[in-house]
MIVEX-684458 format. One record per residue: z, x, y of N, C-alpha, C in turn. Coordinates in steps of 0.05 Angstrom, whole numbers, plus 5000, padded with zeros to 4 digits. Example, Ala and Ser with C-alpha at 12.3 -4.5 7.8 and 13.67 -1.06 7.14 Angstrom:
515652644886515652464910515652644934514252574955514352734979515752585001
END
This chain:
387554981040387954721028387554501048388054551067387854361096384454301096382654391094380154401104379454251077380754311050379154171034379353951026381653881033382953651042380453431056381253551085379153471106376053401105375653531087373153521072371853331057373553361037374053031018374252761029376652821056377352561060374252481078373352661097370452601104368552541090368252681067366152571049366752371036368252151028369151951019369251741037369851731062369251601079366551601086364951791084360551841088360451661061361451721037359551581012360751291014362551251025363650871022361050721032360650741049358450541052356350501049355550771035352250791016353350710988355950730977356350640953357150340962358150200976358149940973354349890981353449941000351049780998349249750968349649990962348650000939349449770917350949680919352549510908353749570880354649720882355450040860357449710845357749490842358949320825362049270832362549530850365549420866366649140881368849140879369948800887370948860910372048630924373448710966375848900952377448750922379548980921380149190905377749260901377149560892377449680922375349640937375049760962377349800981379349660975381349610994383249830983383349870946384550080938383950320946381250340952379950500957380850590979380450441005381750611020384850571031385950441012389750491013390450800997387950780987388251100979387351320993385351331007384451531025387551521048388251261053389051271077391551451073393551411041395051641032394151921035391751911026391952151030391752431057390752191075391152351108393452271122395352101109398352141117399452381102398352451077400552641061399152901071396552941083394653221098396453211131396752991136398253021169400353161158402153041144405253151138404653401129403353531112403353811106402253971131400553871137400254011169402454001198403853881196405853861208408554081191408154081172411154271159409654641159406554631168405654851158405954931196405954771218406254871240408554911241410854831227413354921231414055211223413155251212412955461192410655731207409455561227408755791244409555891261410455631279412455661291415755851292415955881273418956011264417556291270415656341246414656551240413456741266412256581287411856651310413756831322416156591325419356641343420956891325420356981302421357161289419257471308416357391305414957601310415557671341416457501358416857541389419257651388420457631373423857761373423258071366422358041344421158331332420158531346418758411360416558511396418958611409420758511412422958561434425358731429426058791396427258871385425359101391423159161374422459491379421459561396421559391432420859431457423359591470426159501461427959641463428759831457428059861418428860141410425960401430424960281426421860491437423760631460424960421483425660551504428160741499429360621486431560761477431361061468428861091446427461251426426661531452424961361472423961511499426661671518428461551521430361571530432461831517433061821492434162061480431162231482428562201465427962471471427562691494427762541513428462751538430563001528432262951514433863091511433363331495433963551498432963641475434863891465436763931446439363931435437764271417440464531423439964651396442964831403442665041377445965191389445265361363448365491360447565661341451165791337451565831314454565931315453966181286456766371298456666521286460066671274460166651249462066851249461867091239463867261260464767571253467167671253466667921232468768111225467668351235471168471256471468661266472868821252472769191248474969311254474369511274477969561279477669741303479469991311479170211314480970321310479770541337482770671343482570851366484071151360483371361374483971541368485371641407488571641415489271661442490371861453489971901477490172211493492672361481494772181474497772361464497972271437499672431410499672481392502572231397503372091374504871901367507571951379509771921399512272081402512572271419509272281436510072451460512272281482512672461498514672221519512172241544512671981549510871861576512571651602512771731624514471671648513271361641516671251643517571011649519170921664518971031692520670931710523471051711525071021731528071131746530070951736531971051722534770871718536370811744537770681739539770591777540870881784540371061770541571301789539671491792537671401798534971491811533571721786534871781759533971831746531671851724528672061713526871931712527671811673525571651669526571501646523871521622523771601605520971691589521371561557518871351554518671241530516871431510516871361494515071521463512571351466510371641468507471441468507171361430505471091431505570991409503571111394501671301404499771451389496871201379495871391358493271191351493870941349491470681351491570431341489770391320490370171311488470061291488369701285486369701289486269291276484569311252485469301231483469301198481569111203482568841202480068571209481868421230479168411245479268201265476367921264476867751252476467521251475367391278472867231274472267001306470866811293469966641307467866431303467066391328463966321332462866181356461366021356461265761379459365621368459365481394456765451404455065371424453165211429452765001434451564761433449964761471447364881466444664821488444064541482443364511517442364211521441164261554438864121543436664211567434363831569434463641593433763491603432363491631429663371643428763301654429863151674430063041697431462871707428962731738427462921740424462801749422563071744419563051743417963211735418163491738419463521763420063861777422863901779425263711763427463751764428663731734429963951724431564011697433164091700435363971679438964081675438764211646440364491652440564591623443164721626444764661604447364701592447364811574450764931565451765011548454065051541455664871522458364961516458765121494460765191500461465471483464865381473465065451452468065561434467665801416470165951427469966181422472966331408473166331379476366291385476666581363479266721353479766811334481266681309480566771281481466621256484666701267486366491262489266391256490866491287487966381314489866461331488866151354490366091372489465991392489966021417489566301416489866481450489366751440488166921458486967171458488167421437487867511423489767781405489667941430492168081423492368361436490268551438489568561473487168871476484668791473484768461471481268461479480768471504478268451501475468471536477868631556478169011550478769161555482969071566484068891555485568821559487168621580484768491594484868301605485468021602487367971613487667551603484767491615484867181595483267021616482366981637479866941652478866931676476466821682476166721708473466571704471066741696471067031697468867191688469667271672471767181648470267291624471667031594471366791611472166511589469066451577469866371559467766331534466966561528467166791535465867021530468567241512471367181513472967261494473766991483474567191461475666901442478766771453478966501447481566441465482766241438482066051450482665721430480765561422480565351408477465161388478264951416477365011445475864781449473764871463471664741475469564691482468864751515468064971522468264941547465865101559465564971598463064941602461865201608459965421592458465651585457065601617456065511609452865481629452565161639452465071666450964801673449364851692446664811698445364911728442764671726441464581744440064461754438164641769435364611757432264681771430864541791430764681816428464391823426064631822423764561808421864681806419164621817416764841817414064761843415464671874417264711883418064681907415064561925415164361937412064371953409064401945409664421914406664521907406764791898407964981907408065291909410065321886409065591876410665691857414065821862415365561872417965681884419665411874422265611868424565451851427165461859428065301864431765311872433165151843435965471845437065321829440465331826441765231821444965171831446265051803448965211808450865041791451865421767452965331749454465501736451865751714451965941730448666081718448366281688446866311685445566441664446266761663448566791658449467131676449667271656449167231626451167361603448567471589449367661572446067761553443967771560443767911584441168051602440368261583438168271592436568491585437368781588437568951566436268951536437468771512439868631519441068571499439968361475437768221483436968111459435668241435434668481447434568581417436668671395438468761404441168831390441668561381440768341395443068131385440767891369437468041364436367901350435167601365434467641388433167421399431267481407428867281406425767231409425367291446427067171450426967231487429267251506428467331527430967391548432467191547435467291555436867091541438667021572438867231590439767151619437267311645438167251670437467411687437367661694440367671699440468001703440768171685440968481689440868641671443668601665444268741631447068701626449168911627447968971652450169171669451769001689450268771693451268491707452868281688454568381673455168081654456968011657457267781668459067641687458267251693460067141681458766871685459966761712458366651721459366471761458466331749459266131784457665931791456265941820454266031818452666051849449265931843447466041870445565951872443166171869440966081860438366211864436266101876434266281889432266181894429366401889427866321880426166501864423366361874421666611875418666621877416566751853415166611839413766791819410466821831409566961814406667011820405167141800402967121798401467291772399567541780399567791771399068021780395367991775393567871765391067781760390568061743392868181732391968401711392668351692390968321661392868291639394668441635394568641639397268871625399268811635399168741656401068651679403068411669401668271677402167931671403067831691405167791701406667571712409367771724410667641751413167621757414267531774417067611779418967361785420767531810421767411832423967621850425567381859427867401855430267201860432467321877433567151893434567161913437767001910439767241891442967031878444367071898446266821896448866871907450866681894452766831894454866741869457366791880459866651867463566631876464466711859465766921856466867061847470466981839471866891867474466761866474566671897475066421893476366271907478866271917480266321943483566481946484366111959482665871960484165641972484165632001485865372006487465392035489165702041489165822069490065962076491265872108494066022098495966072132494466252153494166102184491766312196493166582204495166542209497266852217498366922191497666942169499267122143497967242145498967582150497267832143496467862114497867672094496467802059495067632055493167532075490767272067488667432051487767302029485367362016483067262022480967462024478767352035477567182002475667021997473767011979472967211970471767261945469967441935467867331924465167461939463267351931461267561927458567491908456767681902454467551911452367801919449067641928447967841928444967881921443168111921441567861903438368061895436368071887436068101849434968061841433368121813430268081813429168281808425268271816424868311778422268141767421768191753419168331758419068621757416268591775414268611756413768661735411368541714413568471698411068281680412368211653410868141634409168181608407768071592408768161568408367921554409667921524412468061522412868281506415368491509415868631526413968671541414168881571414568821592416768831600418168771627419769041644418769131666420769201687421269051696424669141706426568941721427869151743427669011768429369241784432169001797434869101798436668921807438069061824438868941849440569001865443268821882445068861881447368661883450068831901451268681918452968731929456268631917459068691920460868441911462068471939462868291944463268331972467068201969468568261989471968251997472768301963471768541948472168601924474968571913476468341899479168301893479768541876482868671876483668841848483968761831483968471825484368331800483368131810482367881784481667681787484067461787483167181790485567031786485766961753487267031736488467071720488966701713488366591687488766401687492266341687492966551667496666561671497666611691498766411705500566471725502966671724504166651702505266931706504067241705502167251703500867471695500067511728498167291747497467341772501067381792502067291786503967281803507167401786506967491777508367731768509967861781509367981804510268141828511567991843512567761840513967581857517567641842516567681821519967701800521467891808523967931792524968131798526868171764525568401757524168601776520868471767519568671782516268641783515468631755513768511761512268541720508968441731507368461713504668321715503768501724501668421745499168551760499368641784501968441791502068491826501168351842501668361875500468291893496768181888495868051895492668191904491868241931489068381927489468491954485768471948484768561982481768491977481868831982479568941968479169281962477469321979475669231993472969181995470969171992468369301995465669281977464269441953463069301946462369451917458869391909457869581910454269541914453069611886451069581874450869591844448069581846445469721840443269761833442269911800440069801797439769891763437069701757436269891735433369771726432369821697430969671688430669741657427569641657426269831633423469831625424069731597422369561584422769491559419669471549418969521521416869451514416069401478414069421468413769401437410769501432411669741412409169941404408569761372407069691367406869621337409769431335410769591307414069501306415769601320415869811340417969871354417669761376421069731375421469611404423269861421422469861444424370091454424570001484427770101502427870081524429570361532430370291560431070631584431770471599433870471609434970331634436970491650437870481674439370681696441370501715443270611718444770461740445870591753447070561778448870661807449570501813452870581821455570381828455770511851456770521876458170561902459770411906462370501920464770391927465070411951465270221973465670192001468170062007470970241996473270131998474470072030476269912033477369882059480670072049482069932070485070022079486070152055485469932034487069872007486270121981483670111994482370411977481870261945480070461929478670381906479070711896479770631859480470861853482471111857484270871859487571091878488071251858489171511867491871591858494471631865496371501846498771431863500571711863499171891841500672161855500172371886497772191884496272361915498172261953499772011938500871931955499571741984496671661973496171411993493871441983492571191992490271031977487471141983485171131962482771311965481471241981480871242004479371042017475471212024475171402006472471542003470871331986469071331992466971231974465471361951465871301930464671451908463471361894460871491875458171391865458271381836457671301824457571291792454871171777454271381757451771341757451171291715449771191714449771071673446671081661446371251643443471221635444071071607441670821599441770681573439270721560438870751533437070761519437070671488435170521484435270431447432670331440432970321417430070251397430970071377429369941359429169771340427269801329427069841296424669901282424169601270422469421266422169161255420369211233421869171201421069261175420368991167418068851175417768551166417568501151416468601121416068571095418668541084420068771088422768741078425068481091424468281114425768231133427768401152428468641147430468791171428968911189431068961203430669091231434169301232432569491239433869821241434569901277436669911285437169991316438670091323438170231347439970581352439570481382442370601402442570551431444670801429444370851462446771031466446571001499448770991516449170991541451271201545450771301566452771481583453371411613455471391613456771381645458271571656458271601684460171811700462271841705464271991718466671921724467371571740465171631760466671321784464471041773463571091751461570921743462570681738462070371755463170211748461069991735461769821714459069611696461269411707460369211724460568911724459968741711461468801679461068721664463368521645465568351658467568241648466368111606463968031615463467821599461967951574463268161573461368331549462168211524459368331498460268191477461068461455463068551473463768791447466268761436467668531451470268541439473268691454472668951444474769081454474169251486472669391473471669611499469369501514467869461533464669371550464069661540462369641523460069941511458770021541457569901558455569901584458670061602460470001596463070121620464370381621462570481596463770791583463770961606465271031605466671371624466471601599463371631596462871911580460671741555460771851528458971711511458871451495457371311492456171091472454971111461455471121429453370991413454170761392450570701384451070471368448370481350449570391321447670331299447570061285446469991289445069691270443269611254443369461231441869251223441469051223438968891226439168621225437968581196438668341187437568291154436767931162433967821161434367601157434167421128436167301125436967181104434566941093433766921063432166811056433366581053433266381065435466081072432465881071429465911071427865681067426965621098425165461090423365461110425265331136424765391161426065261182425065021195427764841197428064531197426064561235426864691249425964721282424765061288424165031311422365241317424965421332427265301332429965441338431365591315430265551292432265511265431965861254433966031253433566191237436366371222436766461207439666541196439566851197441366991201441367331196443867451192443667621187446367821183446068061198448168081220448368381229450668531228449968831211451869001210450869201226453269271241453569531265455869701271456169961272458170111286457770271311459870231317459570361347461870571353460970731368462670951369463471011400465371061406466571041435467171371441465771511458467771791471466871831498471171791505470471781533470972041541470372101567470872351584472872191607473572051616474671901634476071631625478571691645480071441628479071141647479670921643479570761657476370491646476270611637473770351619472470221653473070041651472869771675474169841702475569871705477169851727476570061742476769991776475970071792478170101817480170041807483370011826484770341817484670491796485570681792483970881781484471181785482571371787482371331752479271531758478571601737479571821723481971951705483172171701481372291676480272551684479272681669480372721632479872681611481372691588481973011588480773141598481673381580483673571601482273601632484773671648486473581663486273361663488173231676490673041661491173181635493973051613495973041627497173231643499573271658500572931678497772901694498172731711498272511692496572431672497172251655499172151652501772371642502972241630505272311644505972401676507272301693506472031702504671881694504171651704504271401684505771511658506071391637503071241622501171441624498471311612498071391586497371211572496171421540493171331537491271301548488871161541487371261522484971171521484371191487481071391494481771611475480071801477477171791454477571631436476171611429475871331414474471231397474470961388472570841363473070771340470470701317471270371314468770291315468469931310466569841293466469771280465069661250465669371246463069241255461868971254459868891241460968591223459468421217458368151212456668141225456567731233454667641214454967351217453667141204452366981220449766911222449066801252447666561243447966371253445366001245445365961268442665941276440565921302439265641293440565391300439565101297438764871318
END
């Protein structure tokens, strides 16, 4: 409108003075109307041009705001996706039941009355838990923090339905401890699984340091039992045990396809912390700490050998116990708890596993050896022998299982079985079996499973998937003592007598029937 304006008022001003010469019959005050009217009308073209720059003006200062408004969210936008968020929770139903060395009502030594007399309770015979109830739920978080440096986390809650502290007789009957929190069920809060920091390409070279609270839990073989796409920790899960220590790792590529790729890492990890110490108290506790190796020495696609080797070094008889009465017990009177601690001394642990995938089967074989390099205090006592074992003894575990993957149908079909020795020990606090560490057996294991994945629709992330697993497991030991490495291993079948002068009833055999619900988001 401006231009046509402008237009007019130009061409009206061009024809004025060819129409007056002409003498077109106009008077001085025609002409004068004439242009008291033009002259209106480039005052009333200024003024609209003047309200139409205002108007750009605004419009402008709106668009520069706008600019700045989504210059901020962008960064902001940039800023969270660094982050990158997934987890996965699951609940299950347990039952569990045991079958124990003495029949309900035997008598089993309980100690001397004040007149040095001996004193014998009634063993309670079999157990049973019909359902045992949990929920879990775990929230991964993994960030960048410069090109060769990443933080990855994980909190965990891990609790049982209608409880908020541990039921009786889980993770082989142990309270709480830093090797095995988040990994039994306790109470609904939130606590720290995993935090560690990468610095990665060290120099250019394919070398990585890494520190902070590690990746120790569901080693290999266990993701297939437990339905995951990939390794889910470092070590084998004859190692399951969460710290906080350091790695440092070298990879390299074998220039063979069959081969592929691998990895040899160099851990060391704290086991317990004993504090300030008095320099002249003879019951000072040393630290306990762990360090050795894990080699991946090939690895492509499903096929991986792993060879691991690890020491525990000023080996405690017990950990520190988050209950204080439970660690310090032995201070009362009379005694109760755990007792004193004391450092045992060393404990060496080697083992390896082959894993691979034929078609649909998946199958692995894995081996382990324990040695005991006790001091003063001895490993594996008997207190009828009358002083402490101080021999070193070997213990040795073979594992094996398969998984058939029926993809049409969505399931998956799986069979394992492990055997362990008399002195066989699995450094395994952080197991996910619940009651018994399956990997800790003193005699046989087995286990049967299915996985079913649930037709829930297409997946929201490349994380996203739902399943159902039912499994039973069957427990027969030849040796009592599961875990523990402070008292002998007593044979089940000839050695009852000593048993039950020592007031033991342990559990000879054992059936567990599980079923979870799993969302991988």
């Amino acid at each position: 409108m401006v231009k046509r304006f402008s237009v007019l008022a130009f061409a009206g001003l061009l024809v004025l003075p060819s129409w007056a010469a002409a003498g077109g019959g106009a008077t001085p005050a025609d002409l004068e109307k004439k242009i008291e009217a033009l002259s209106r009308q480039l005052d009333e073209l200024k003024a609209q041009m003047a309200r139409q720059n205002e108007t750009v003006t605004a419009y402008s200062g709106k668009v520069d705001s706008m600019d700045t408004m989504l210059e901020e969210k962008s960064e902001k936008w940039d800023l969270a996706s660094r982050f990158q968020f997934d987890g996965d929770f699951r609940a299950r139903g347990d039952y569990y039941s045991t079958s124990n060395v003495f029949a309900a009502g035997t008598p089993l030594f309980a100690g001397f009355d004040s007149a040095g007399n001996p004193l014998f309770r009634p063993s309670g015979g079999d157990q049973e838990n019909d359902t045992l109830m949990t929920n879990r739920l775990r929230l991964n978080m993994r960030v960048k923090a410069t090109e060769d440096v990443e933080f990855k986390g994980r909190l965990a809650m891990y609790k049982a339905w209608g409880m908020q502290s541990t039921p009786e007789g889980l993770a082989d009957g142990y309270p709480i401890f830093d090797g095995n929190t988040t990994r039994t069920p306790n109470d609904s809060a939130l606590y720290v699984d995993r935090a560690f920091v990468n610095w990665n390409n060290i120099g250019g070279a394919p070398v990585w340091f890494s520190i902070g609270r590690r990746p120790t839990t569901d080693g290999p073989p266990a993701q297939l039992r437990m339905d995951n796409d990939t390794r889910m920790a470092t070590p084998i899960a004859y190692m399951d045990y969460p710290f906080d220590g350091i790695s440092l790792g070298y990879g390299y590529d074998w220039s063979v396809d069959a081969l592929g790729s691998g990895r040899i890492r160099f851990c060391y990890g704290r086991g317990f912390e004993n504090g300030l110490q008095s320099e002249d108290d003879p019951t000072n506790l040393d630290d306990t700490d762990f360090a050795g190796f894990n080699w991946d020495v090939f690895q492509k696609g499903s096929r991986l050998l792993n060879i691991q080797t690890f020491g525990v070094y000023n080996l405690f008889n017990y950990p520190a116990f988050t209950d204080p009465f439970v660690r310090y017990g032995a201070s009362q009177n009379p005694p109760m708890g755990y007792g004193p601690q004391k450092d045992l001394g060393q404990l060496y642990h080697t083992s390896s596993v082959y894993m691979d995938k034929v078609k649909n089967l998946n199958y692995f074989v894995a081996g382990g050896w324990s040695h005991s390099d006790p001091n003063g205090n001895g490993m594996f006592n008997d207190p009828l022998s009358g002083g402490p074992n101080t021999n070193a003894e070997n213990g040795y575990n073979f594992y094996a299982g398969v998984r058939y993957d029926l993809d049409n149908l969505k399931l998956k079909l799986g069979a394992e079985y492990n055997y362990g020795s008399q002195y066989w020990v699995a450094f395994a606090p952080g197991n996910d079996d619940l009651y018994k560490a399956k990997l800790a057996t003193r005699g046989n294991a087995y286990e049967l499973y299915l996985i079913y994945d649930l037709p829930t629709g297409e997946a929201i992330s490349k994380y996203a998937k739902t399943f159902m697993r039912l499994g039973w497991q069957y427990y027969d030991y030849n040796y009592s003592g599961g875990s523990d490495y402070n008292l002998k291993p007593y044979d089940l079948g000839s050695e009852k007598n000593q048993l039950q002068m020592l007031g033991l009833d342990p559990v000879e055999s054992a059936n567990q029937v599980y079923l979870t619900f799993e969302a991988y988001f």
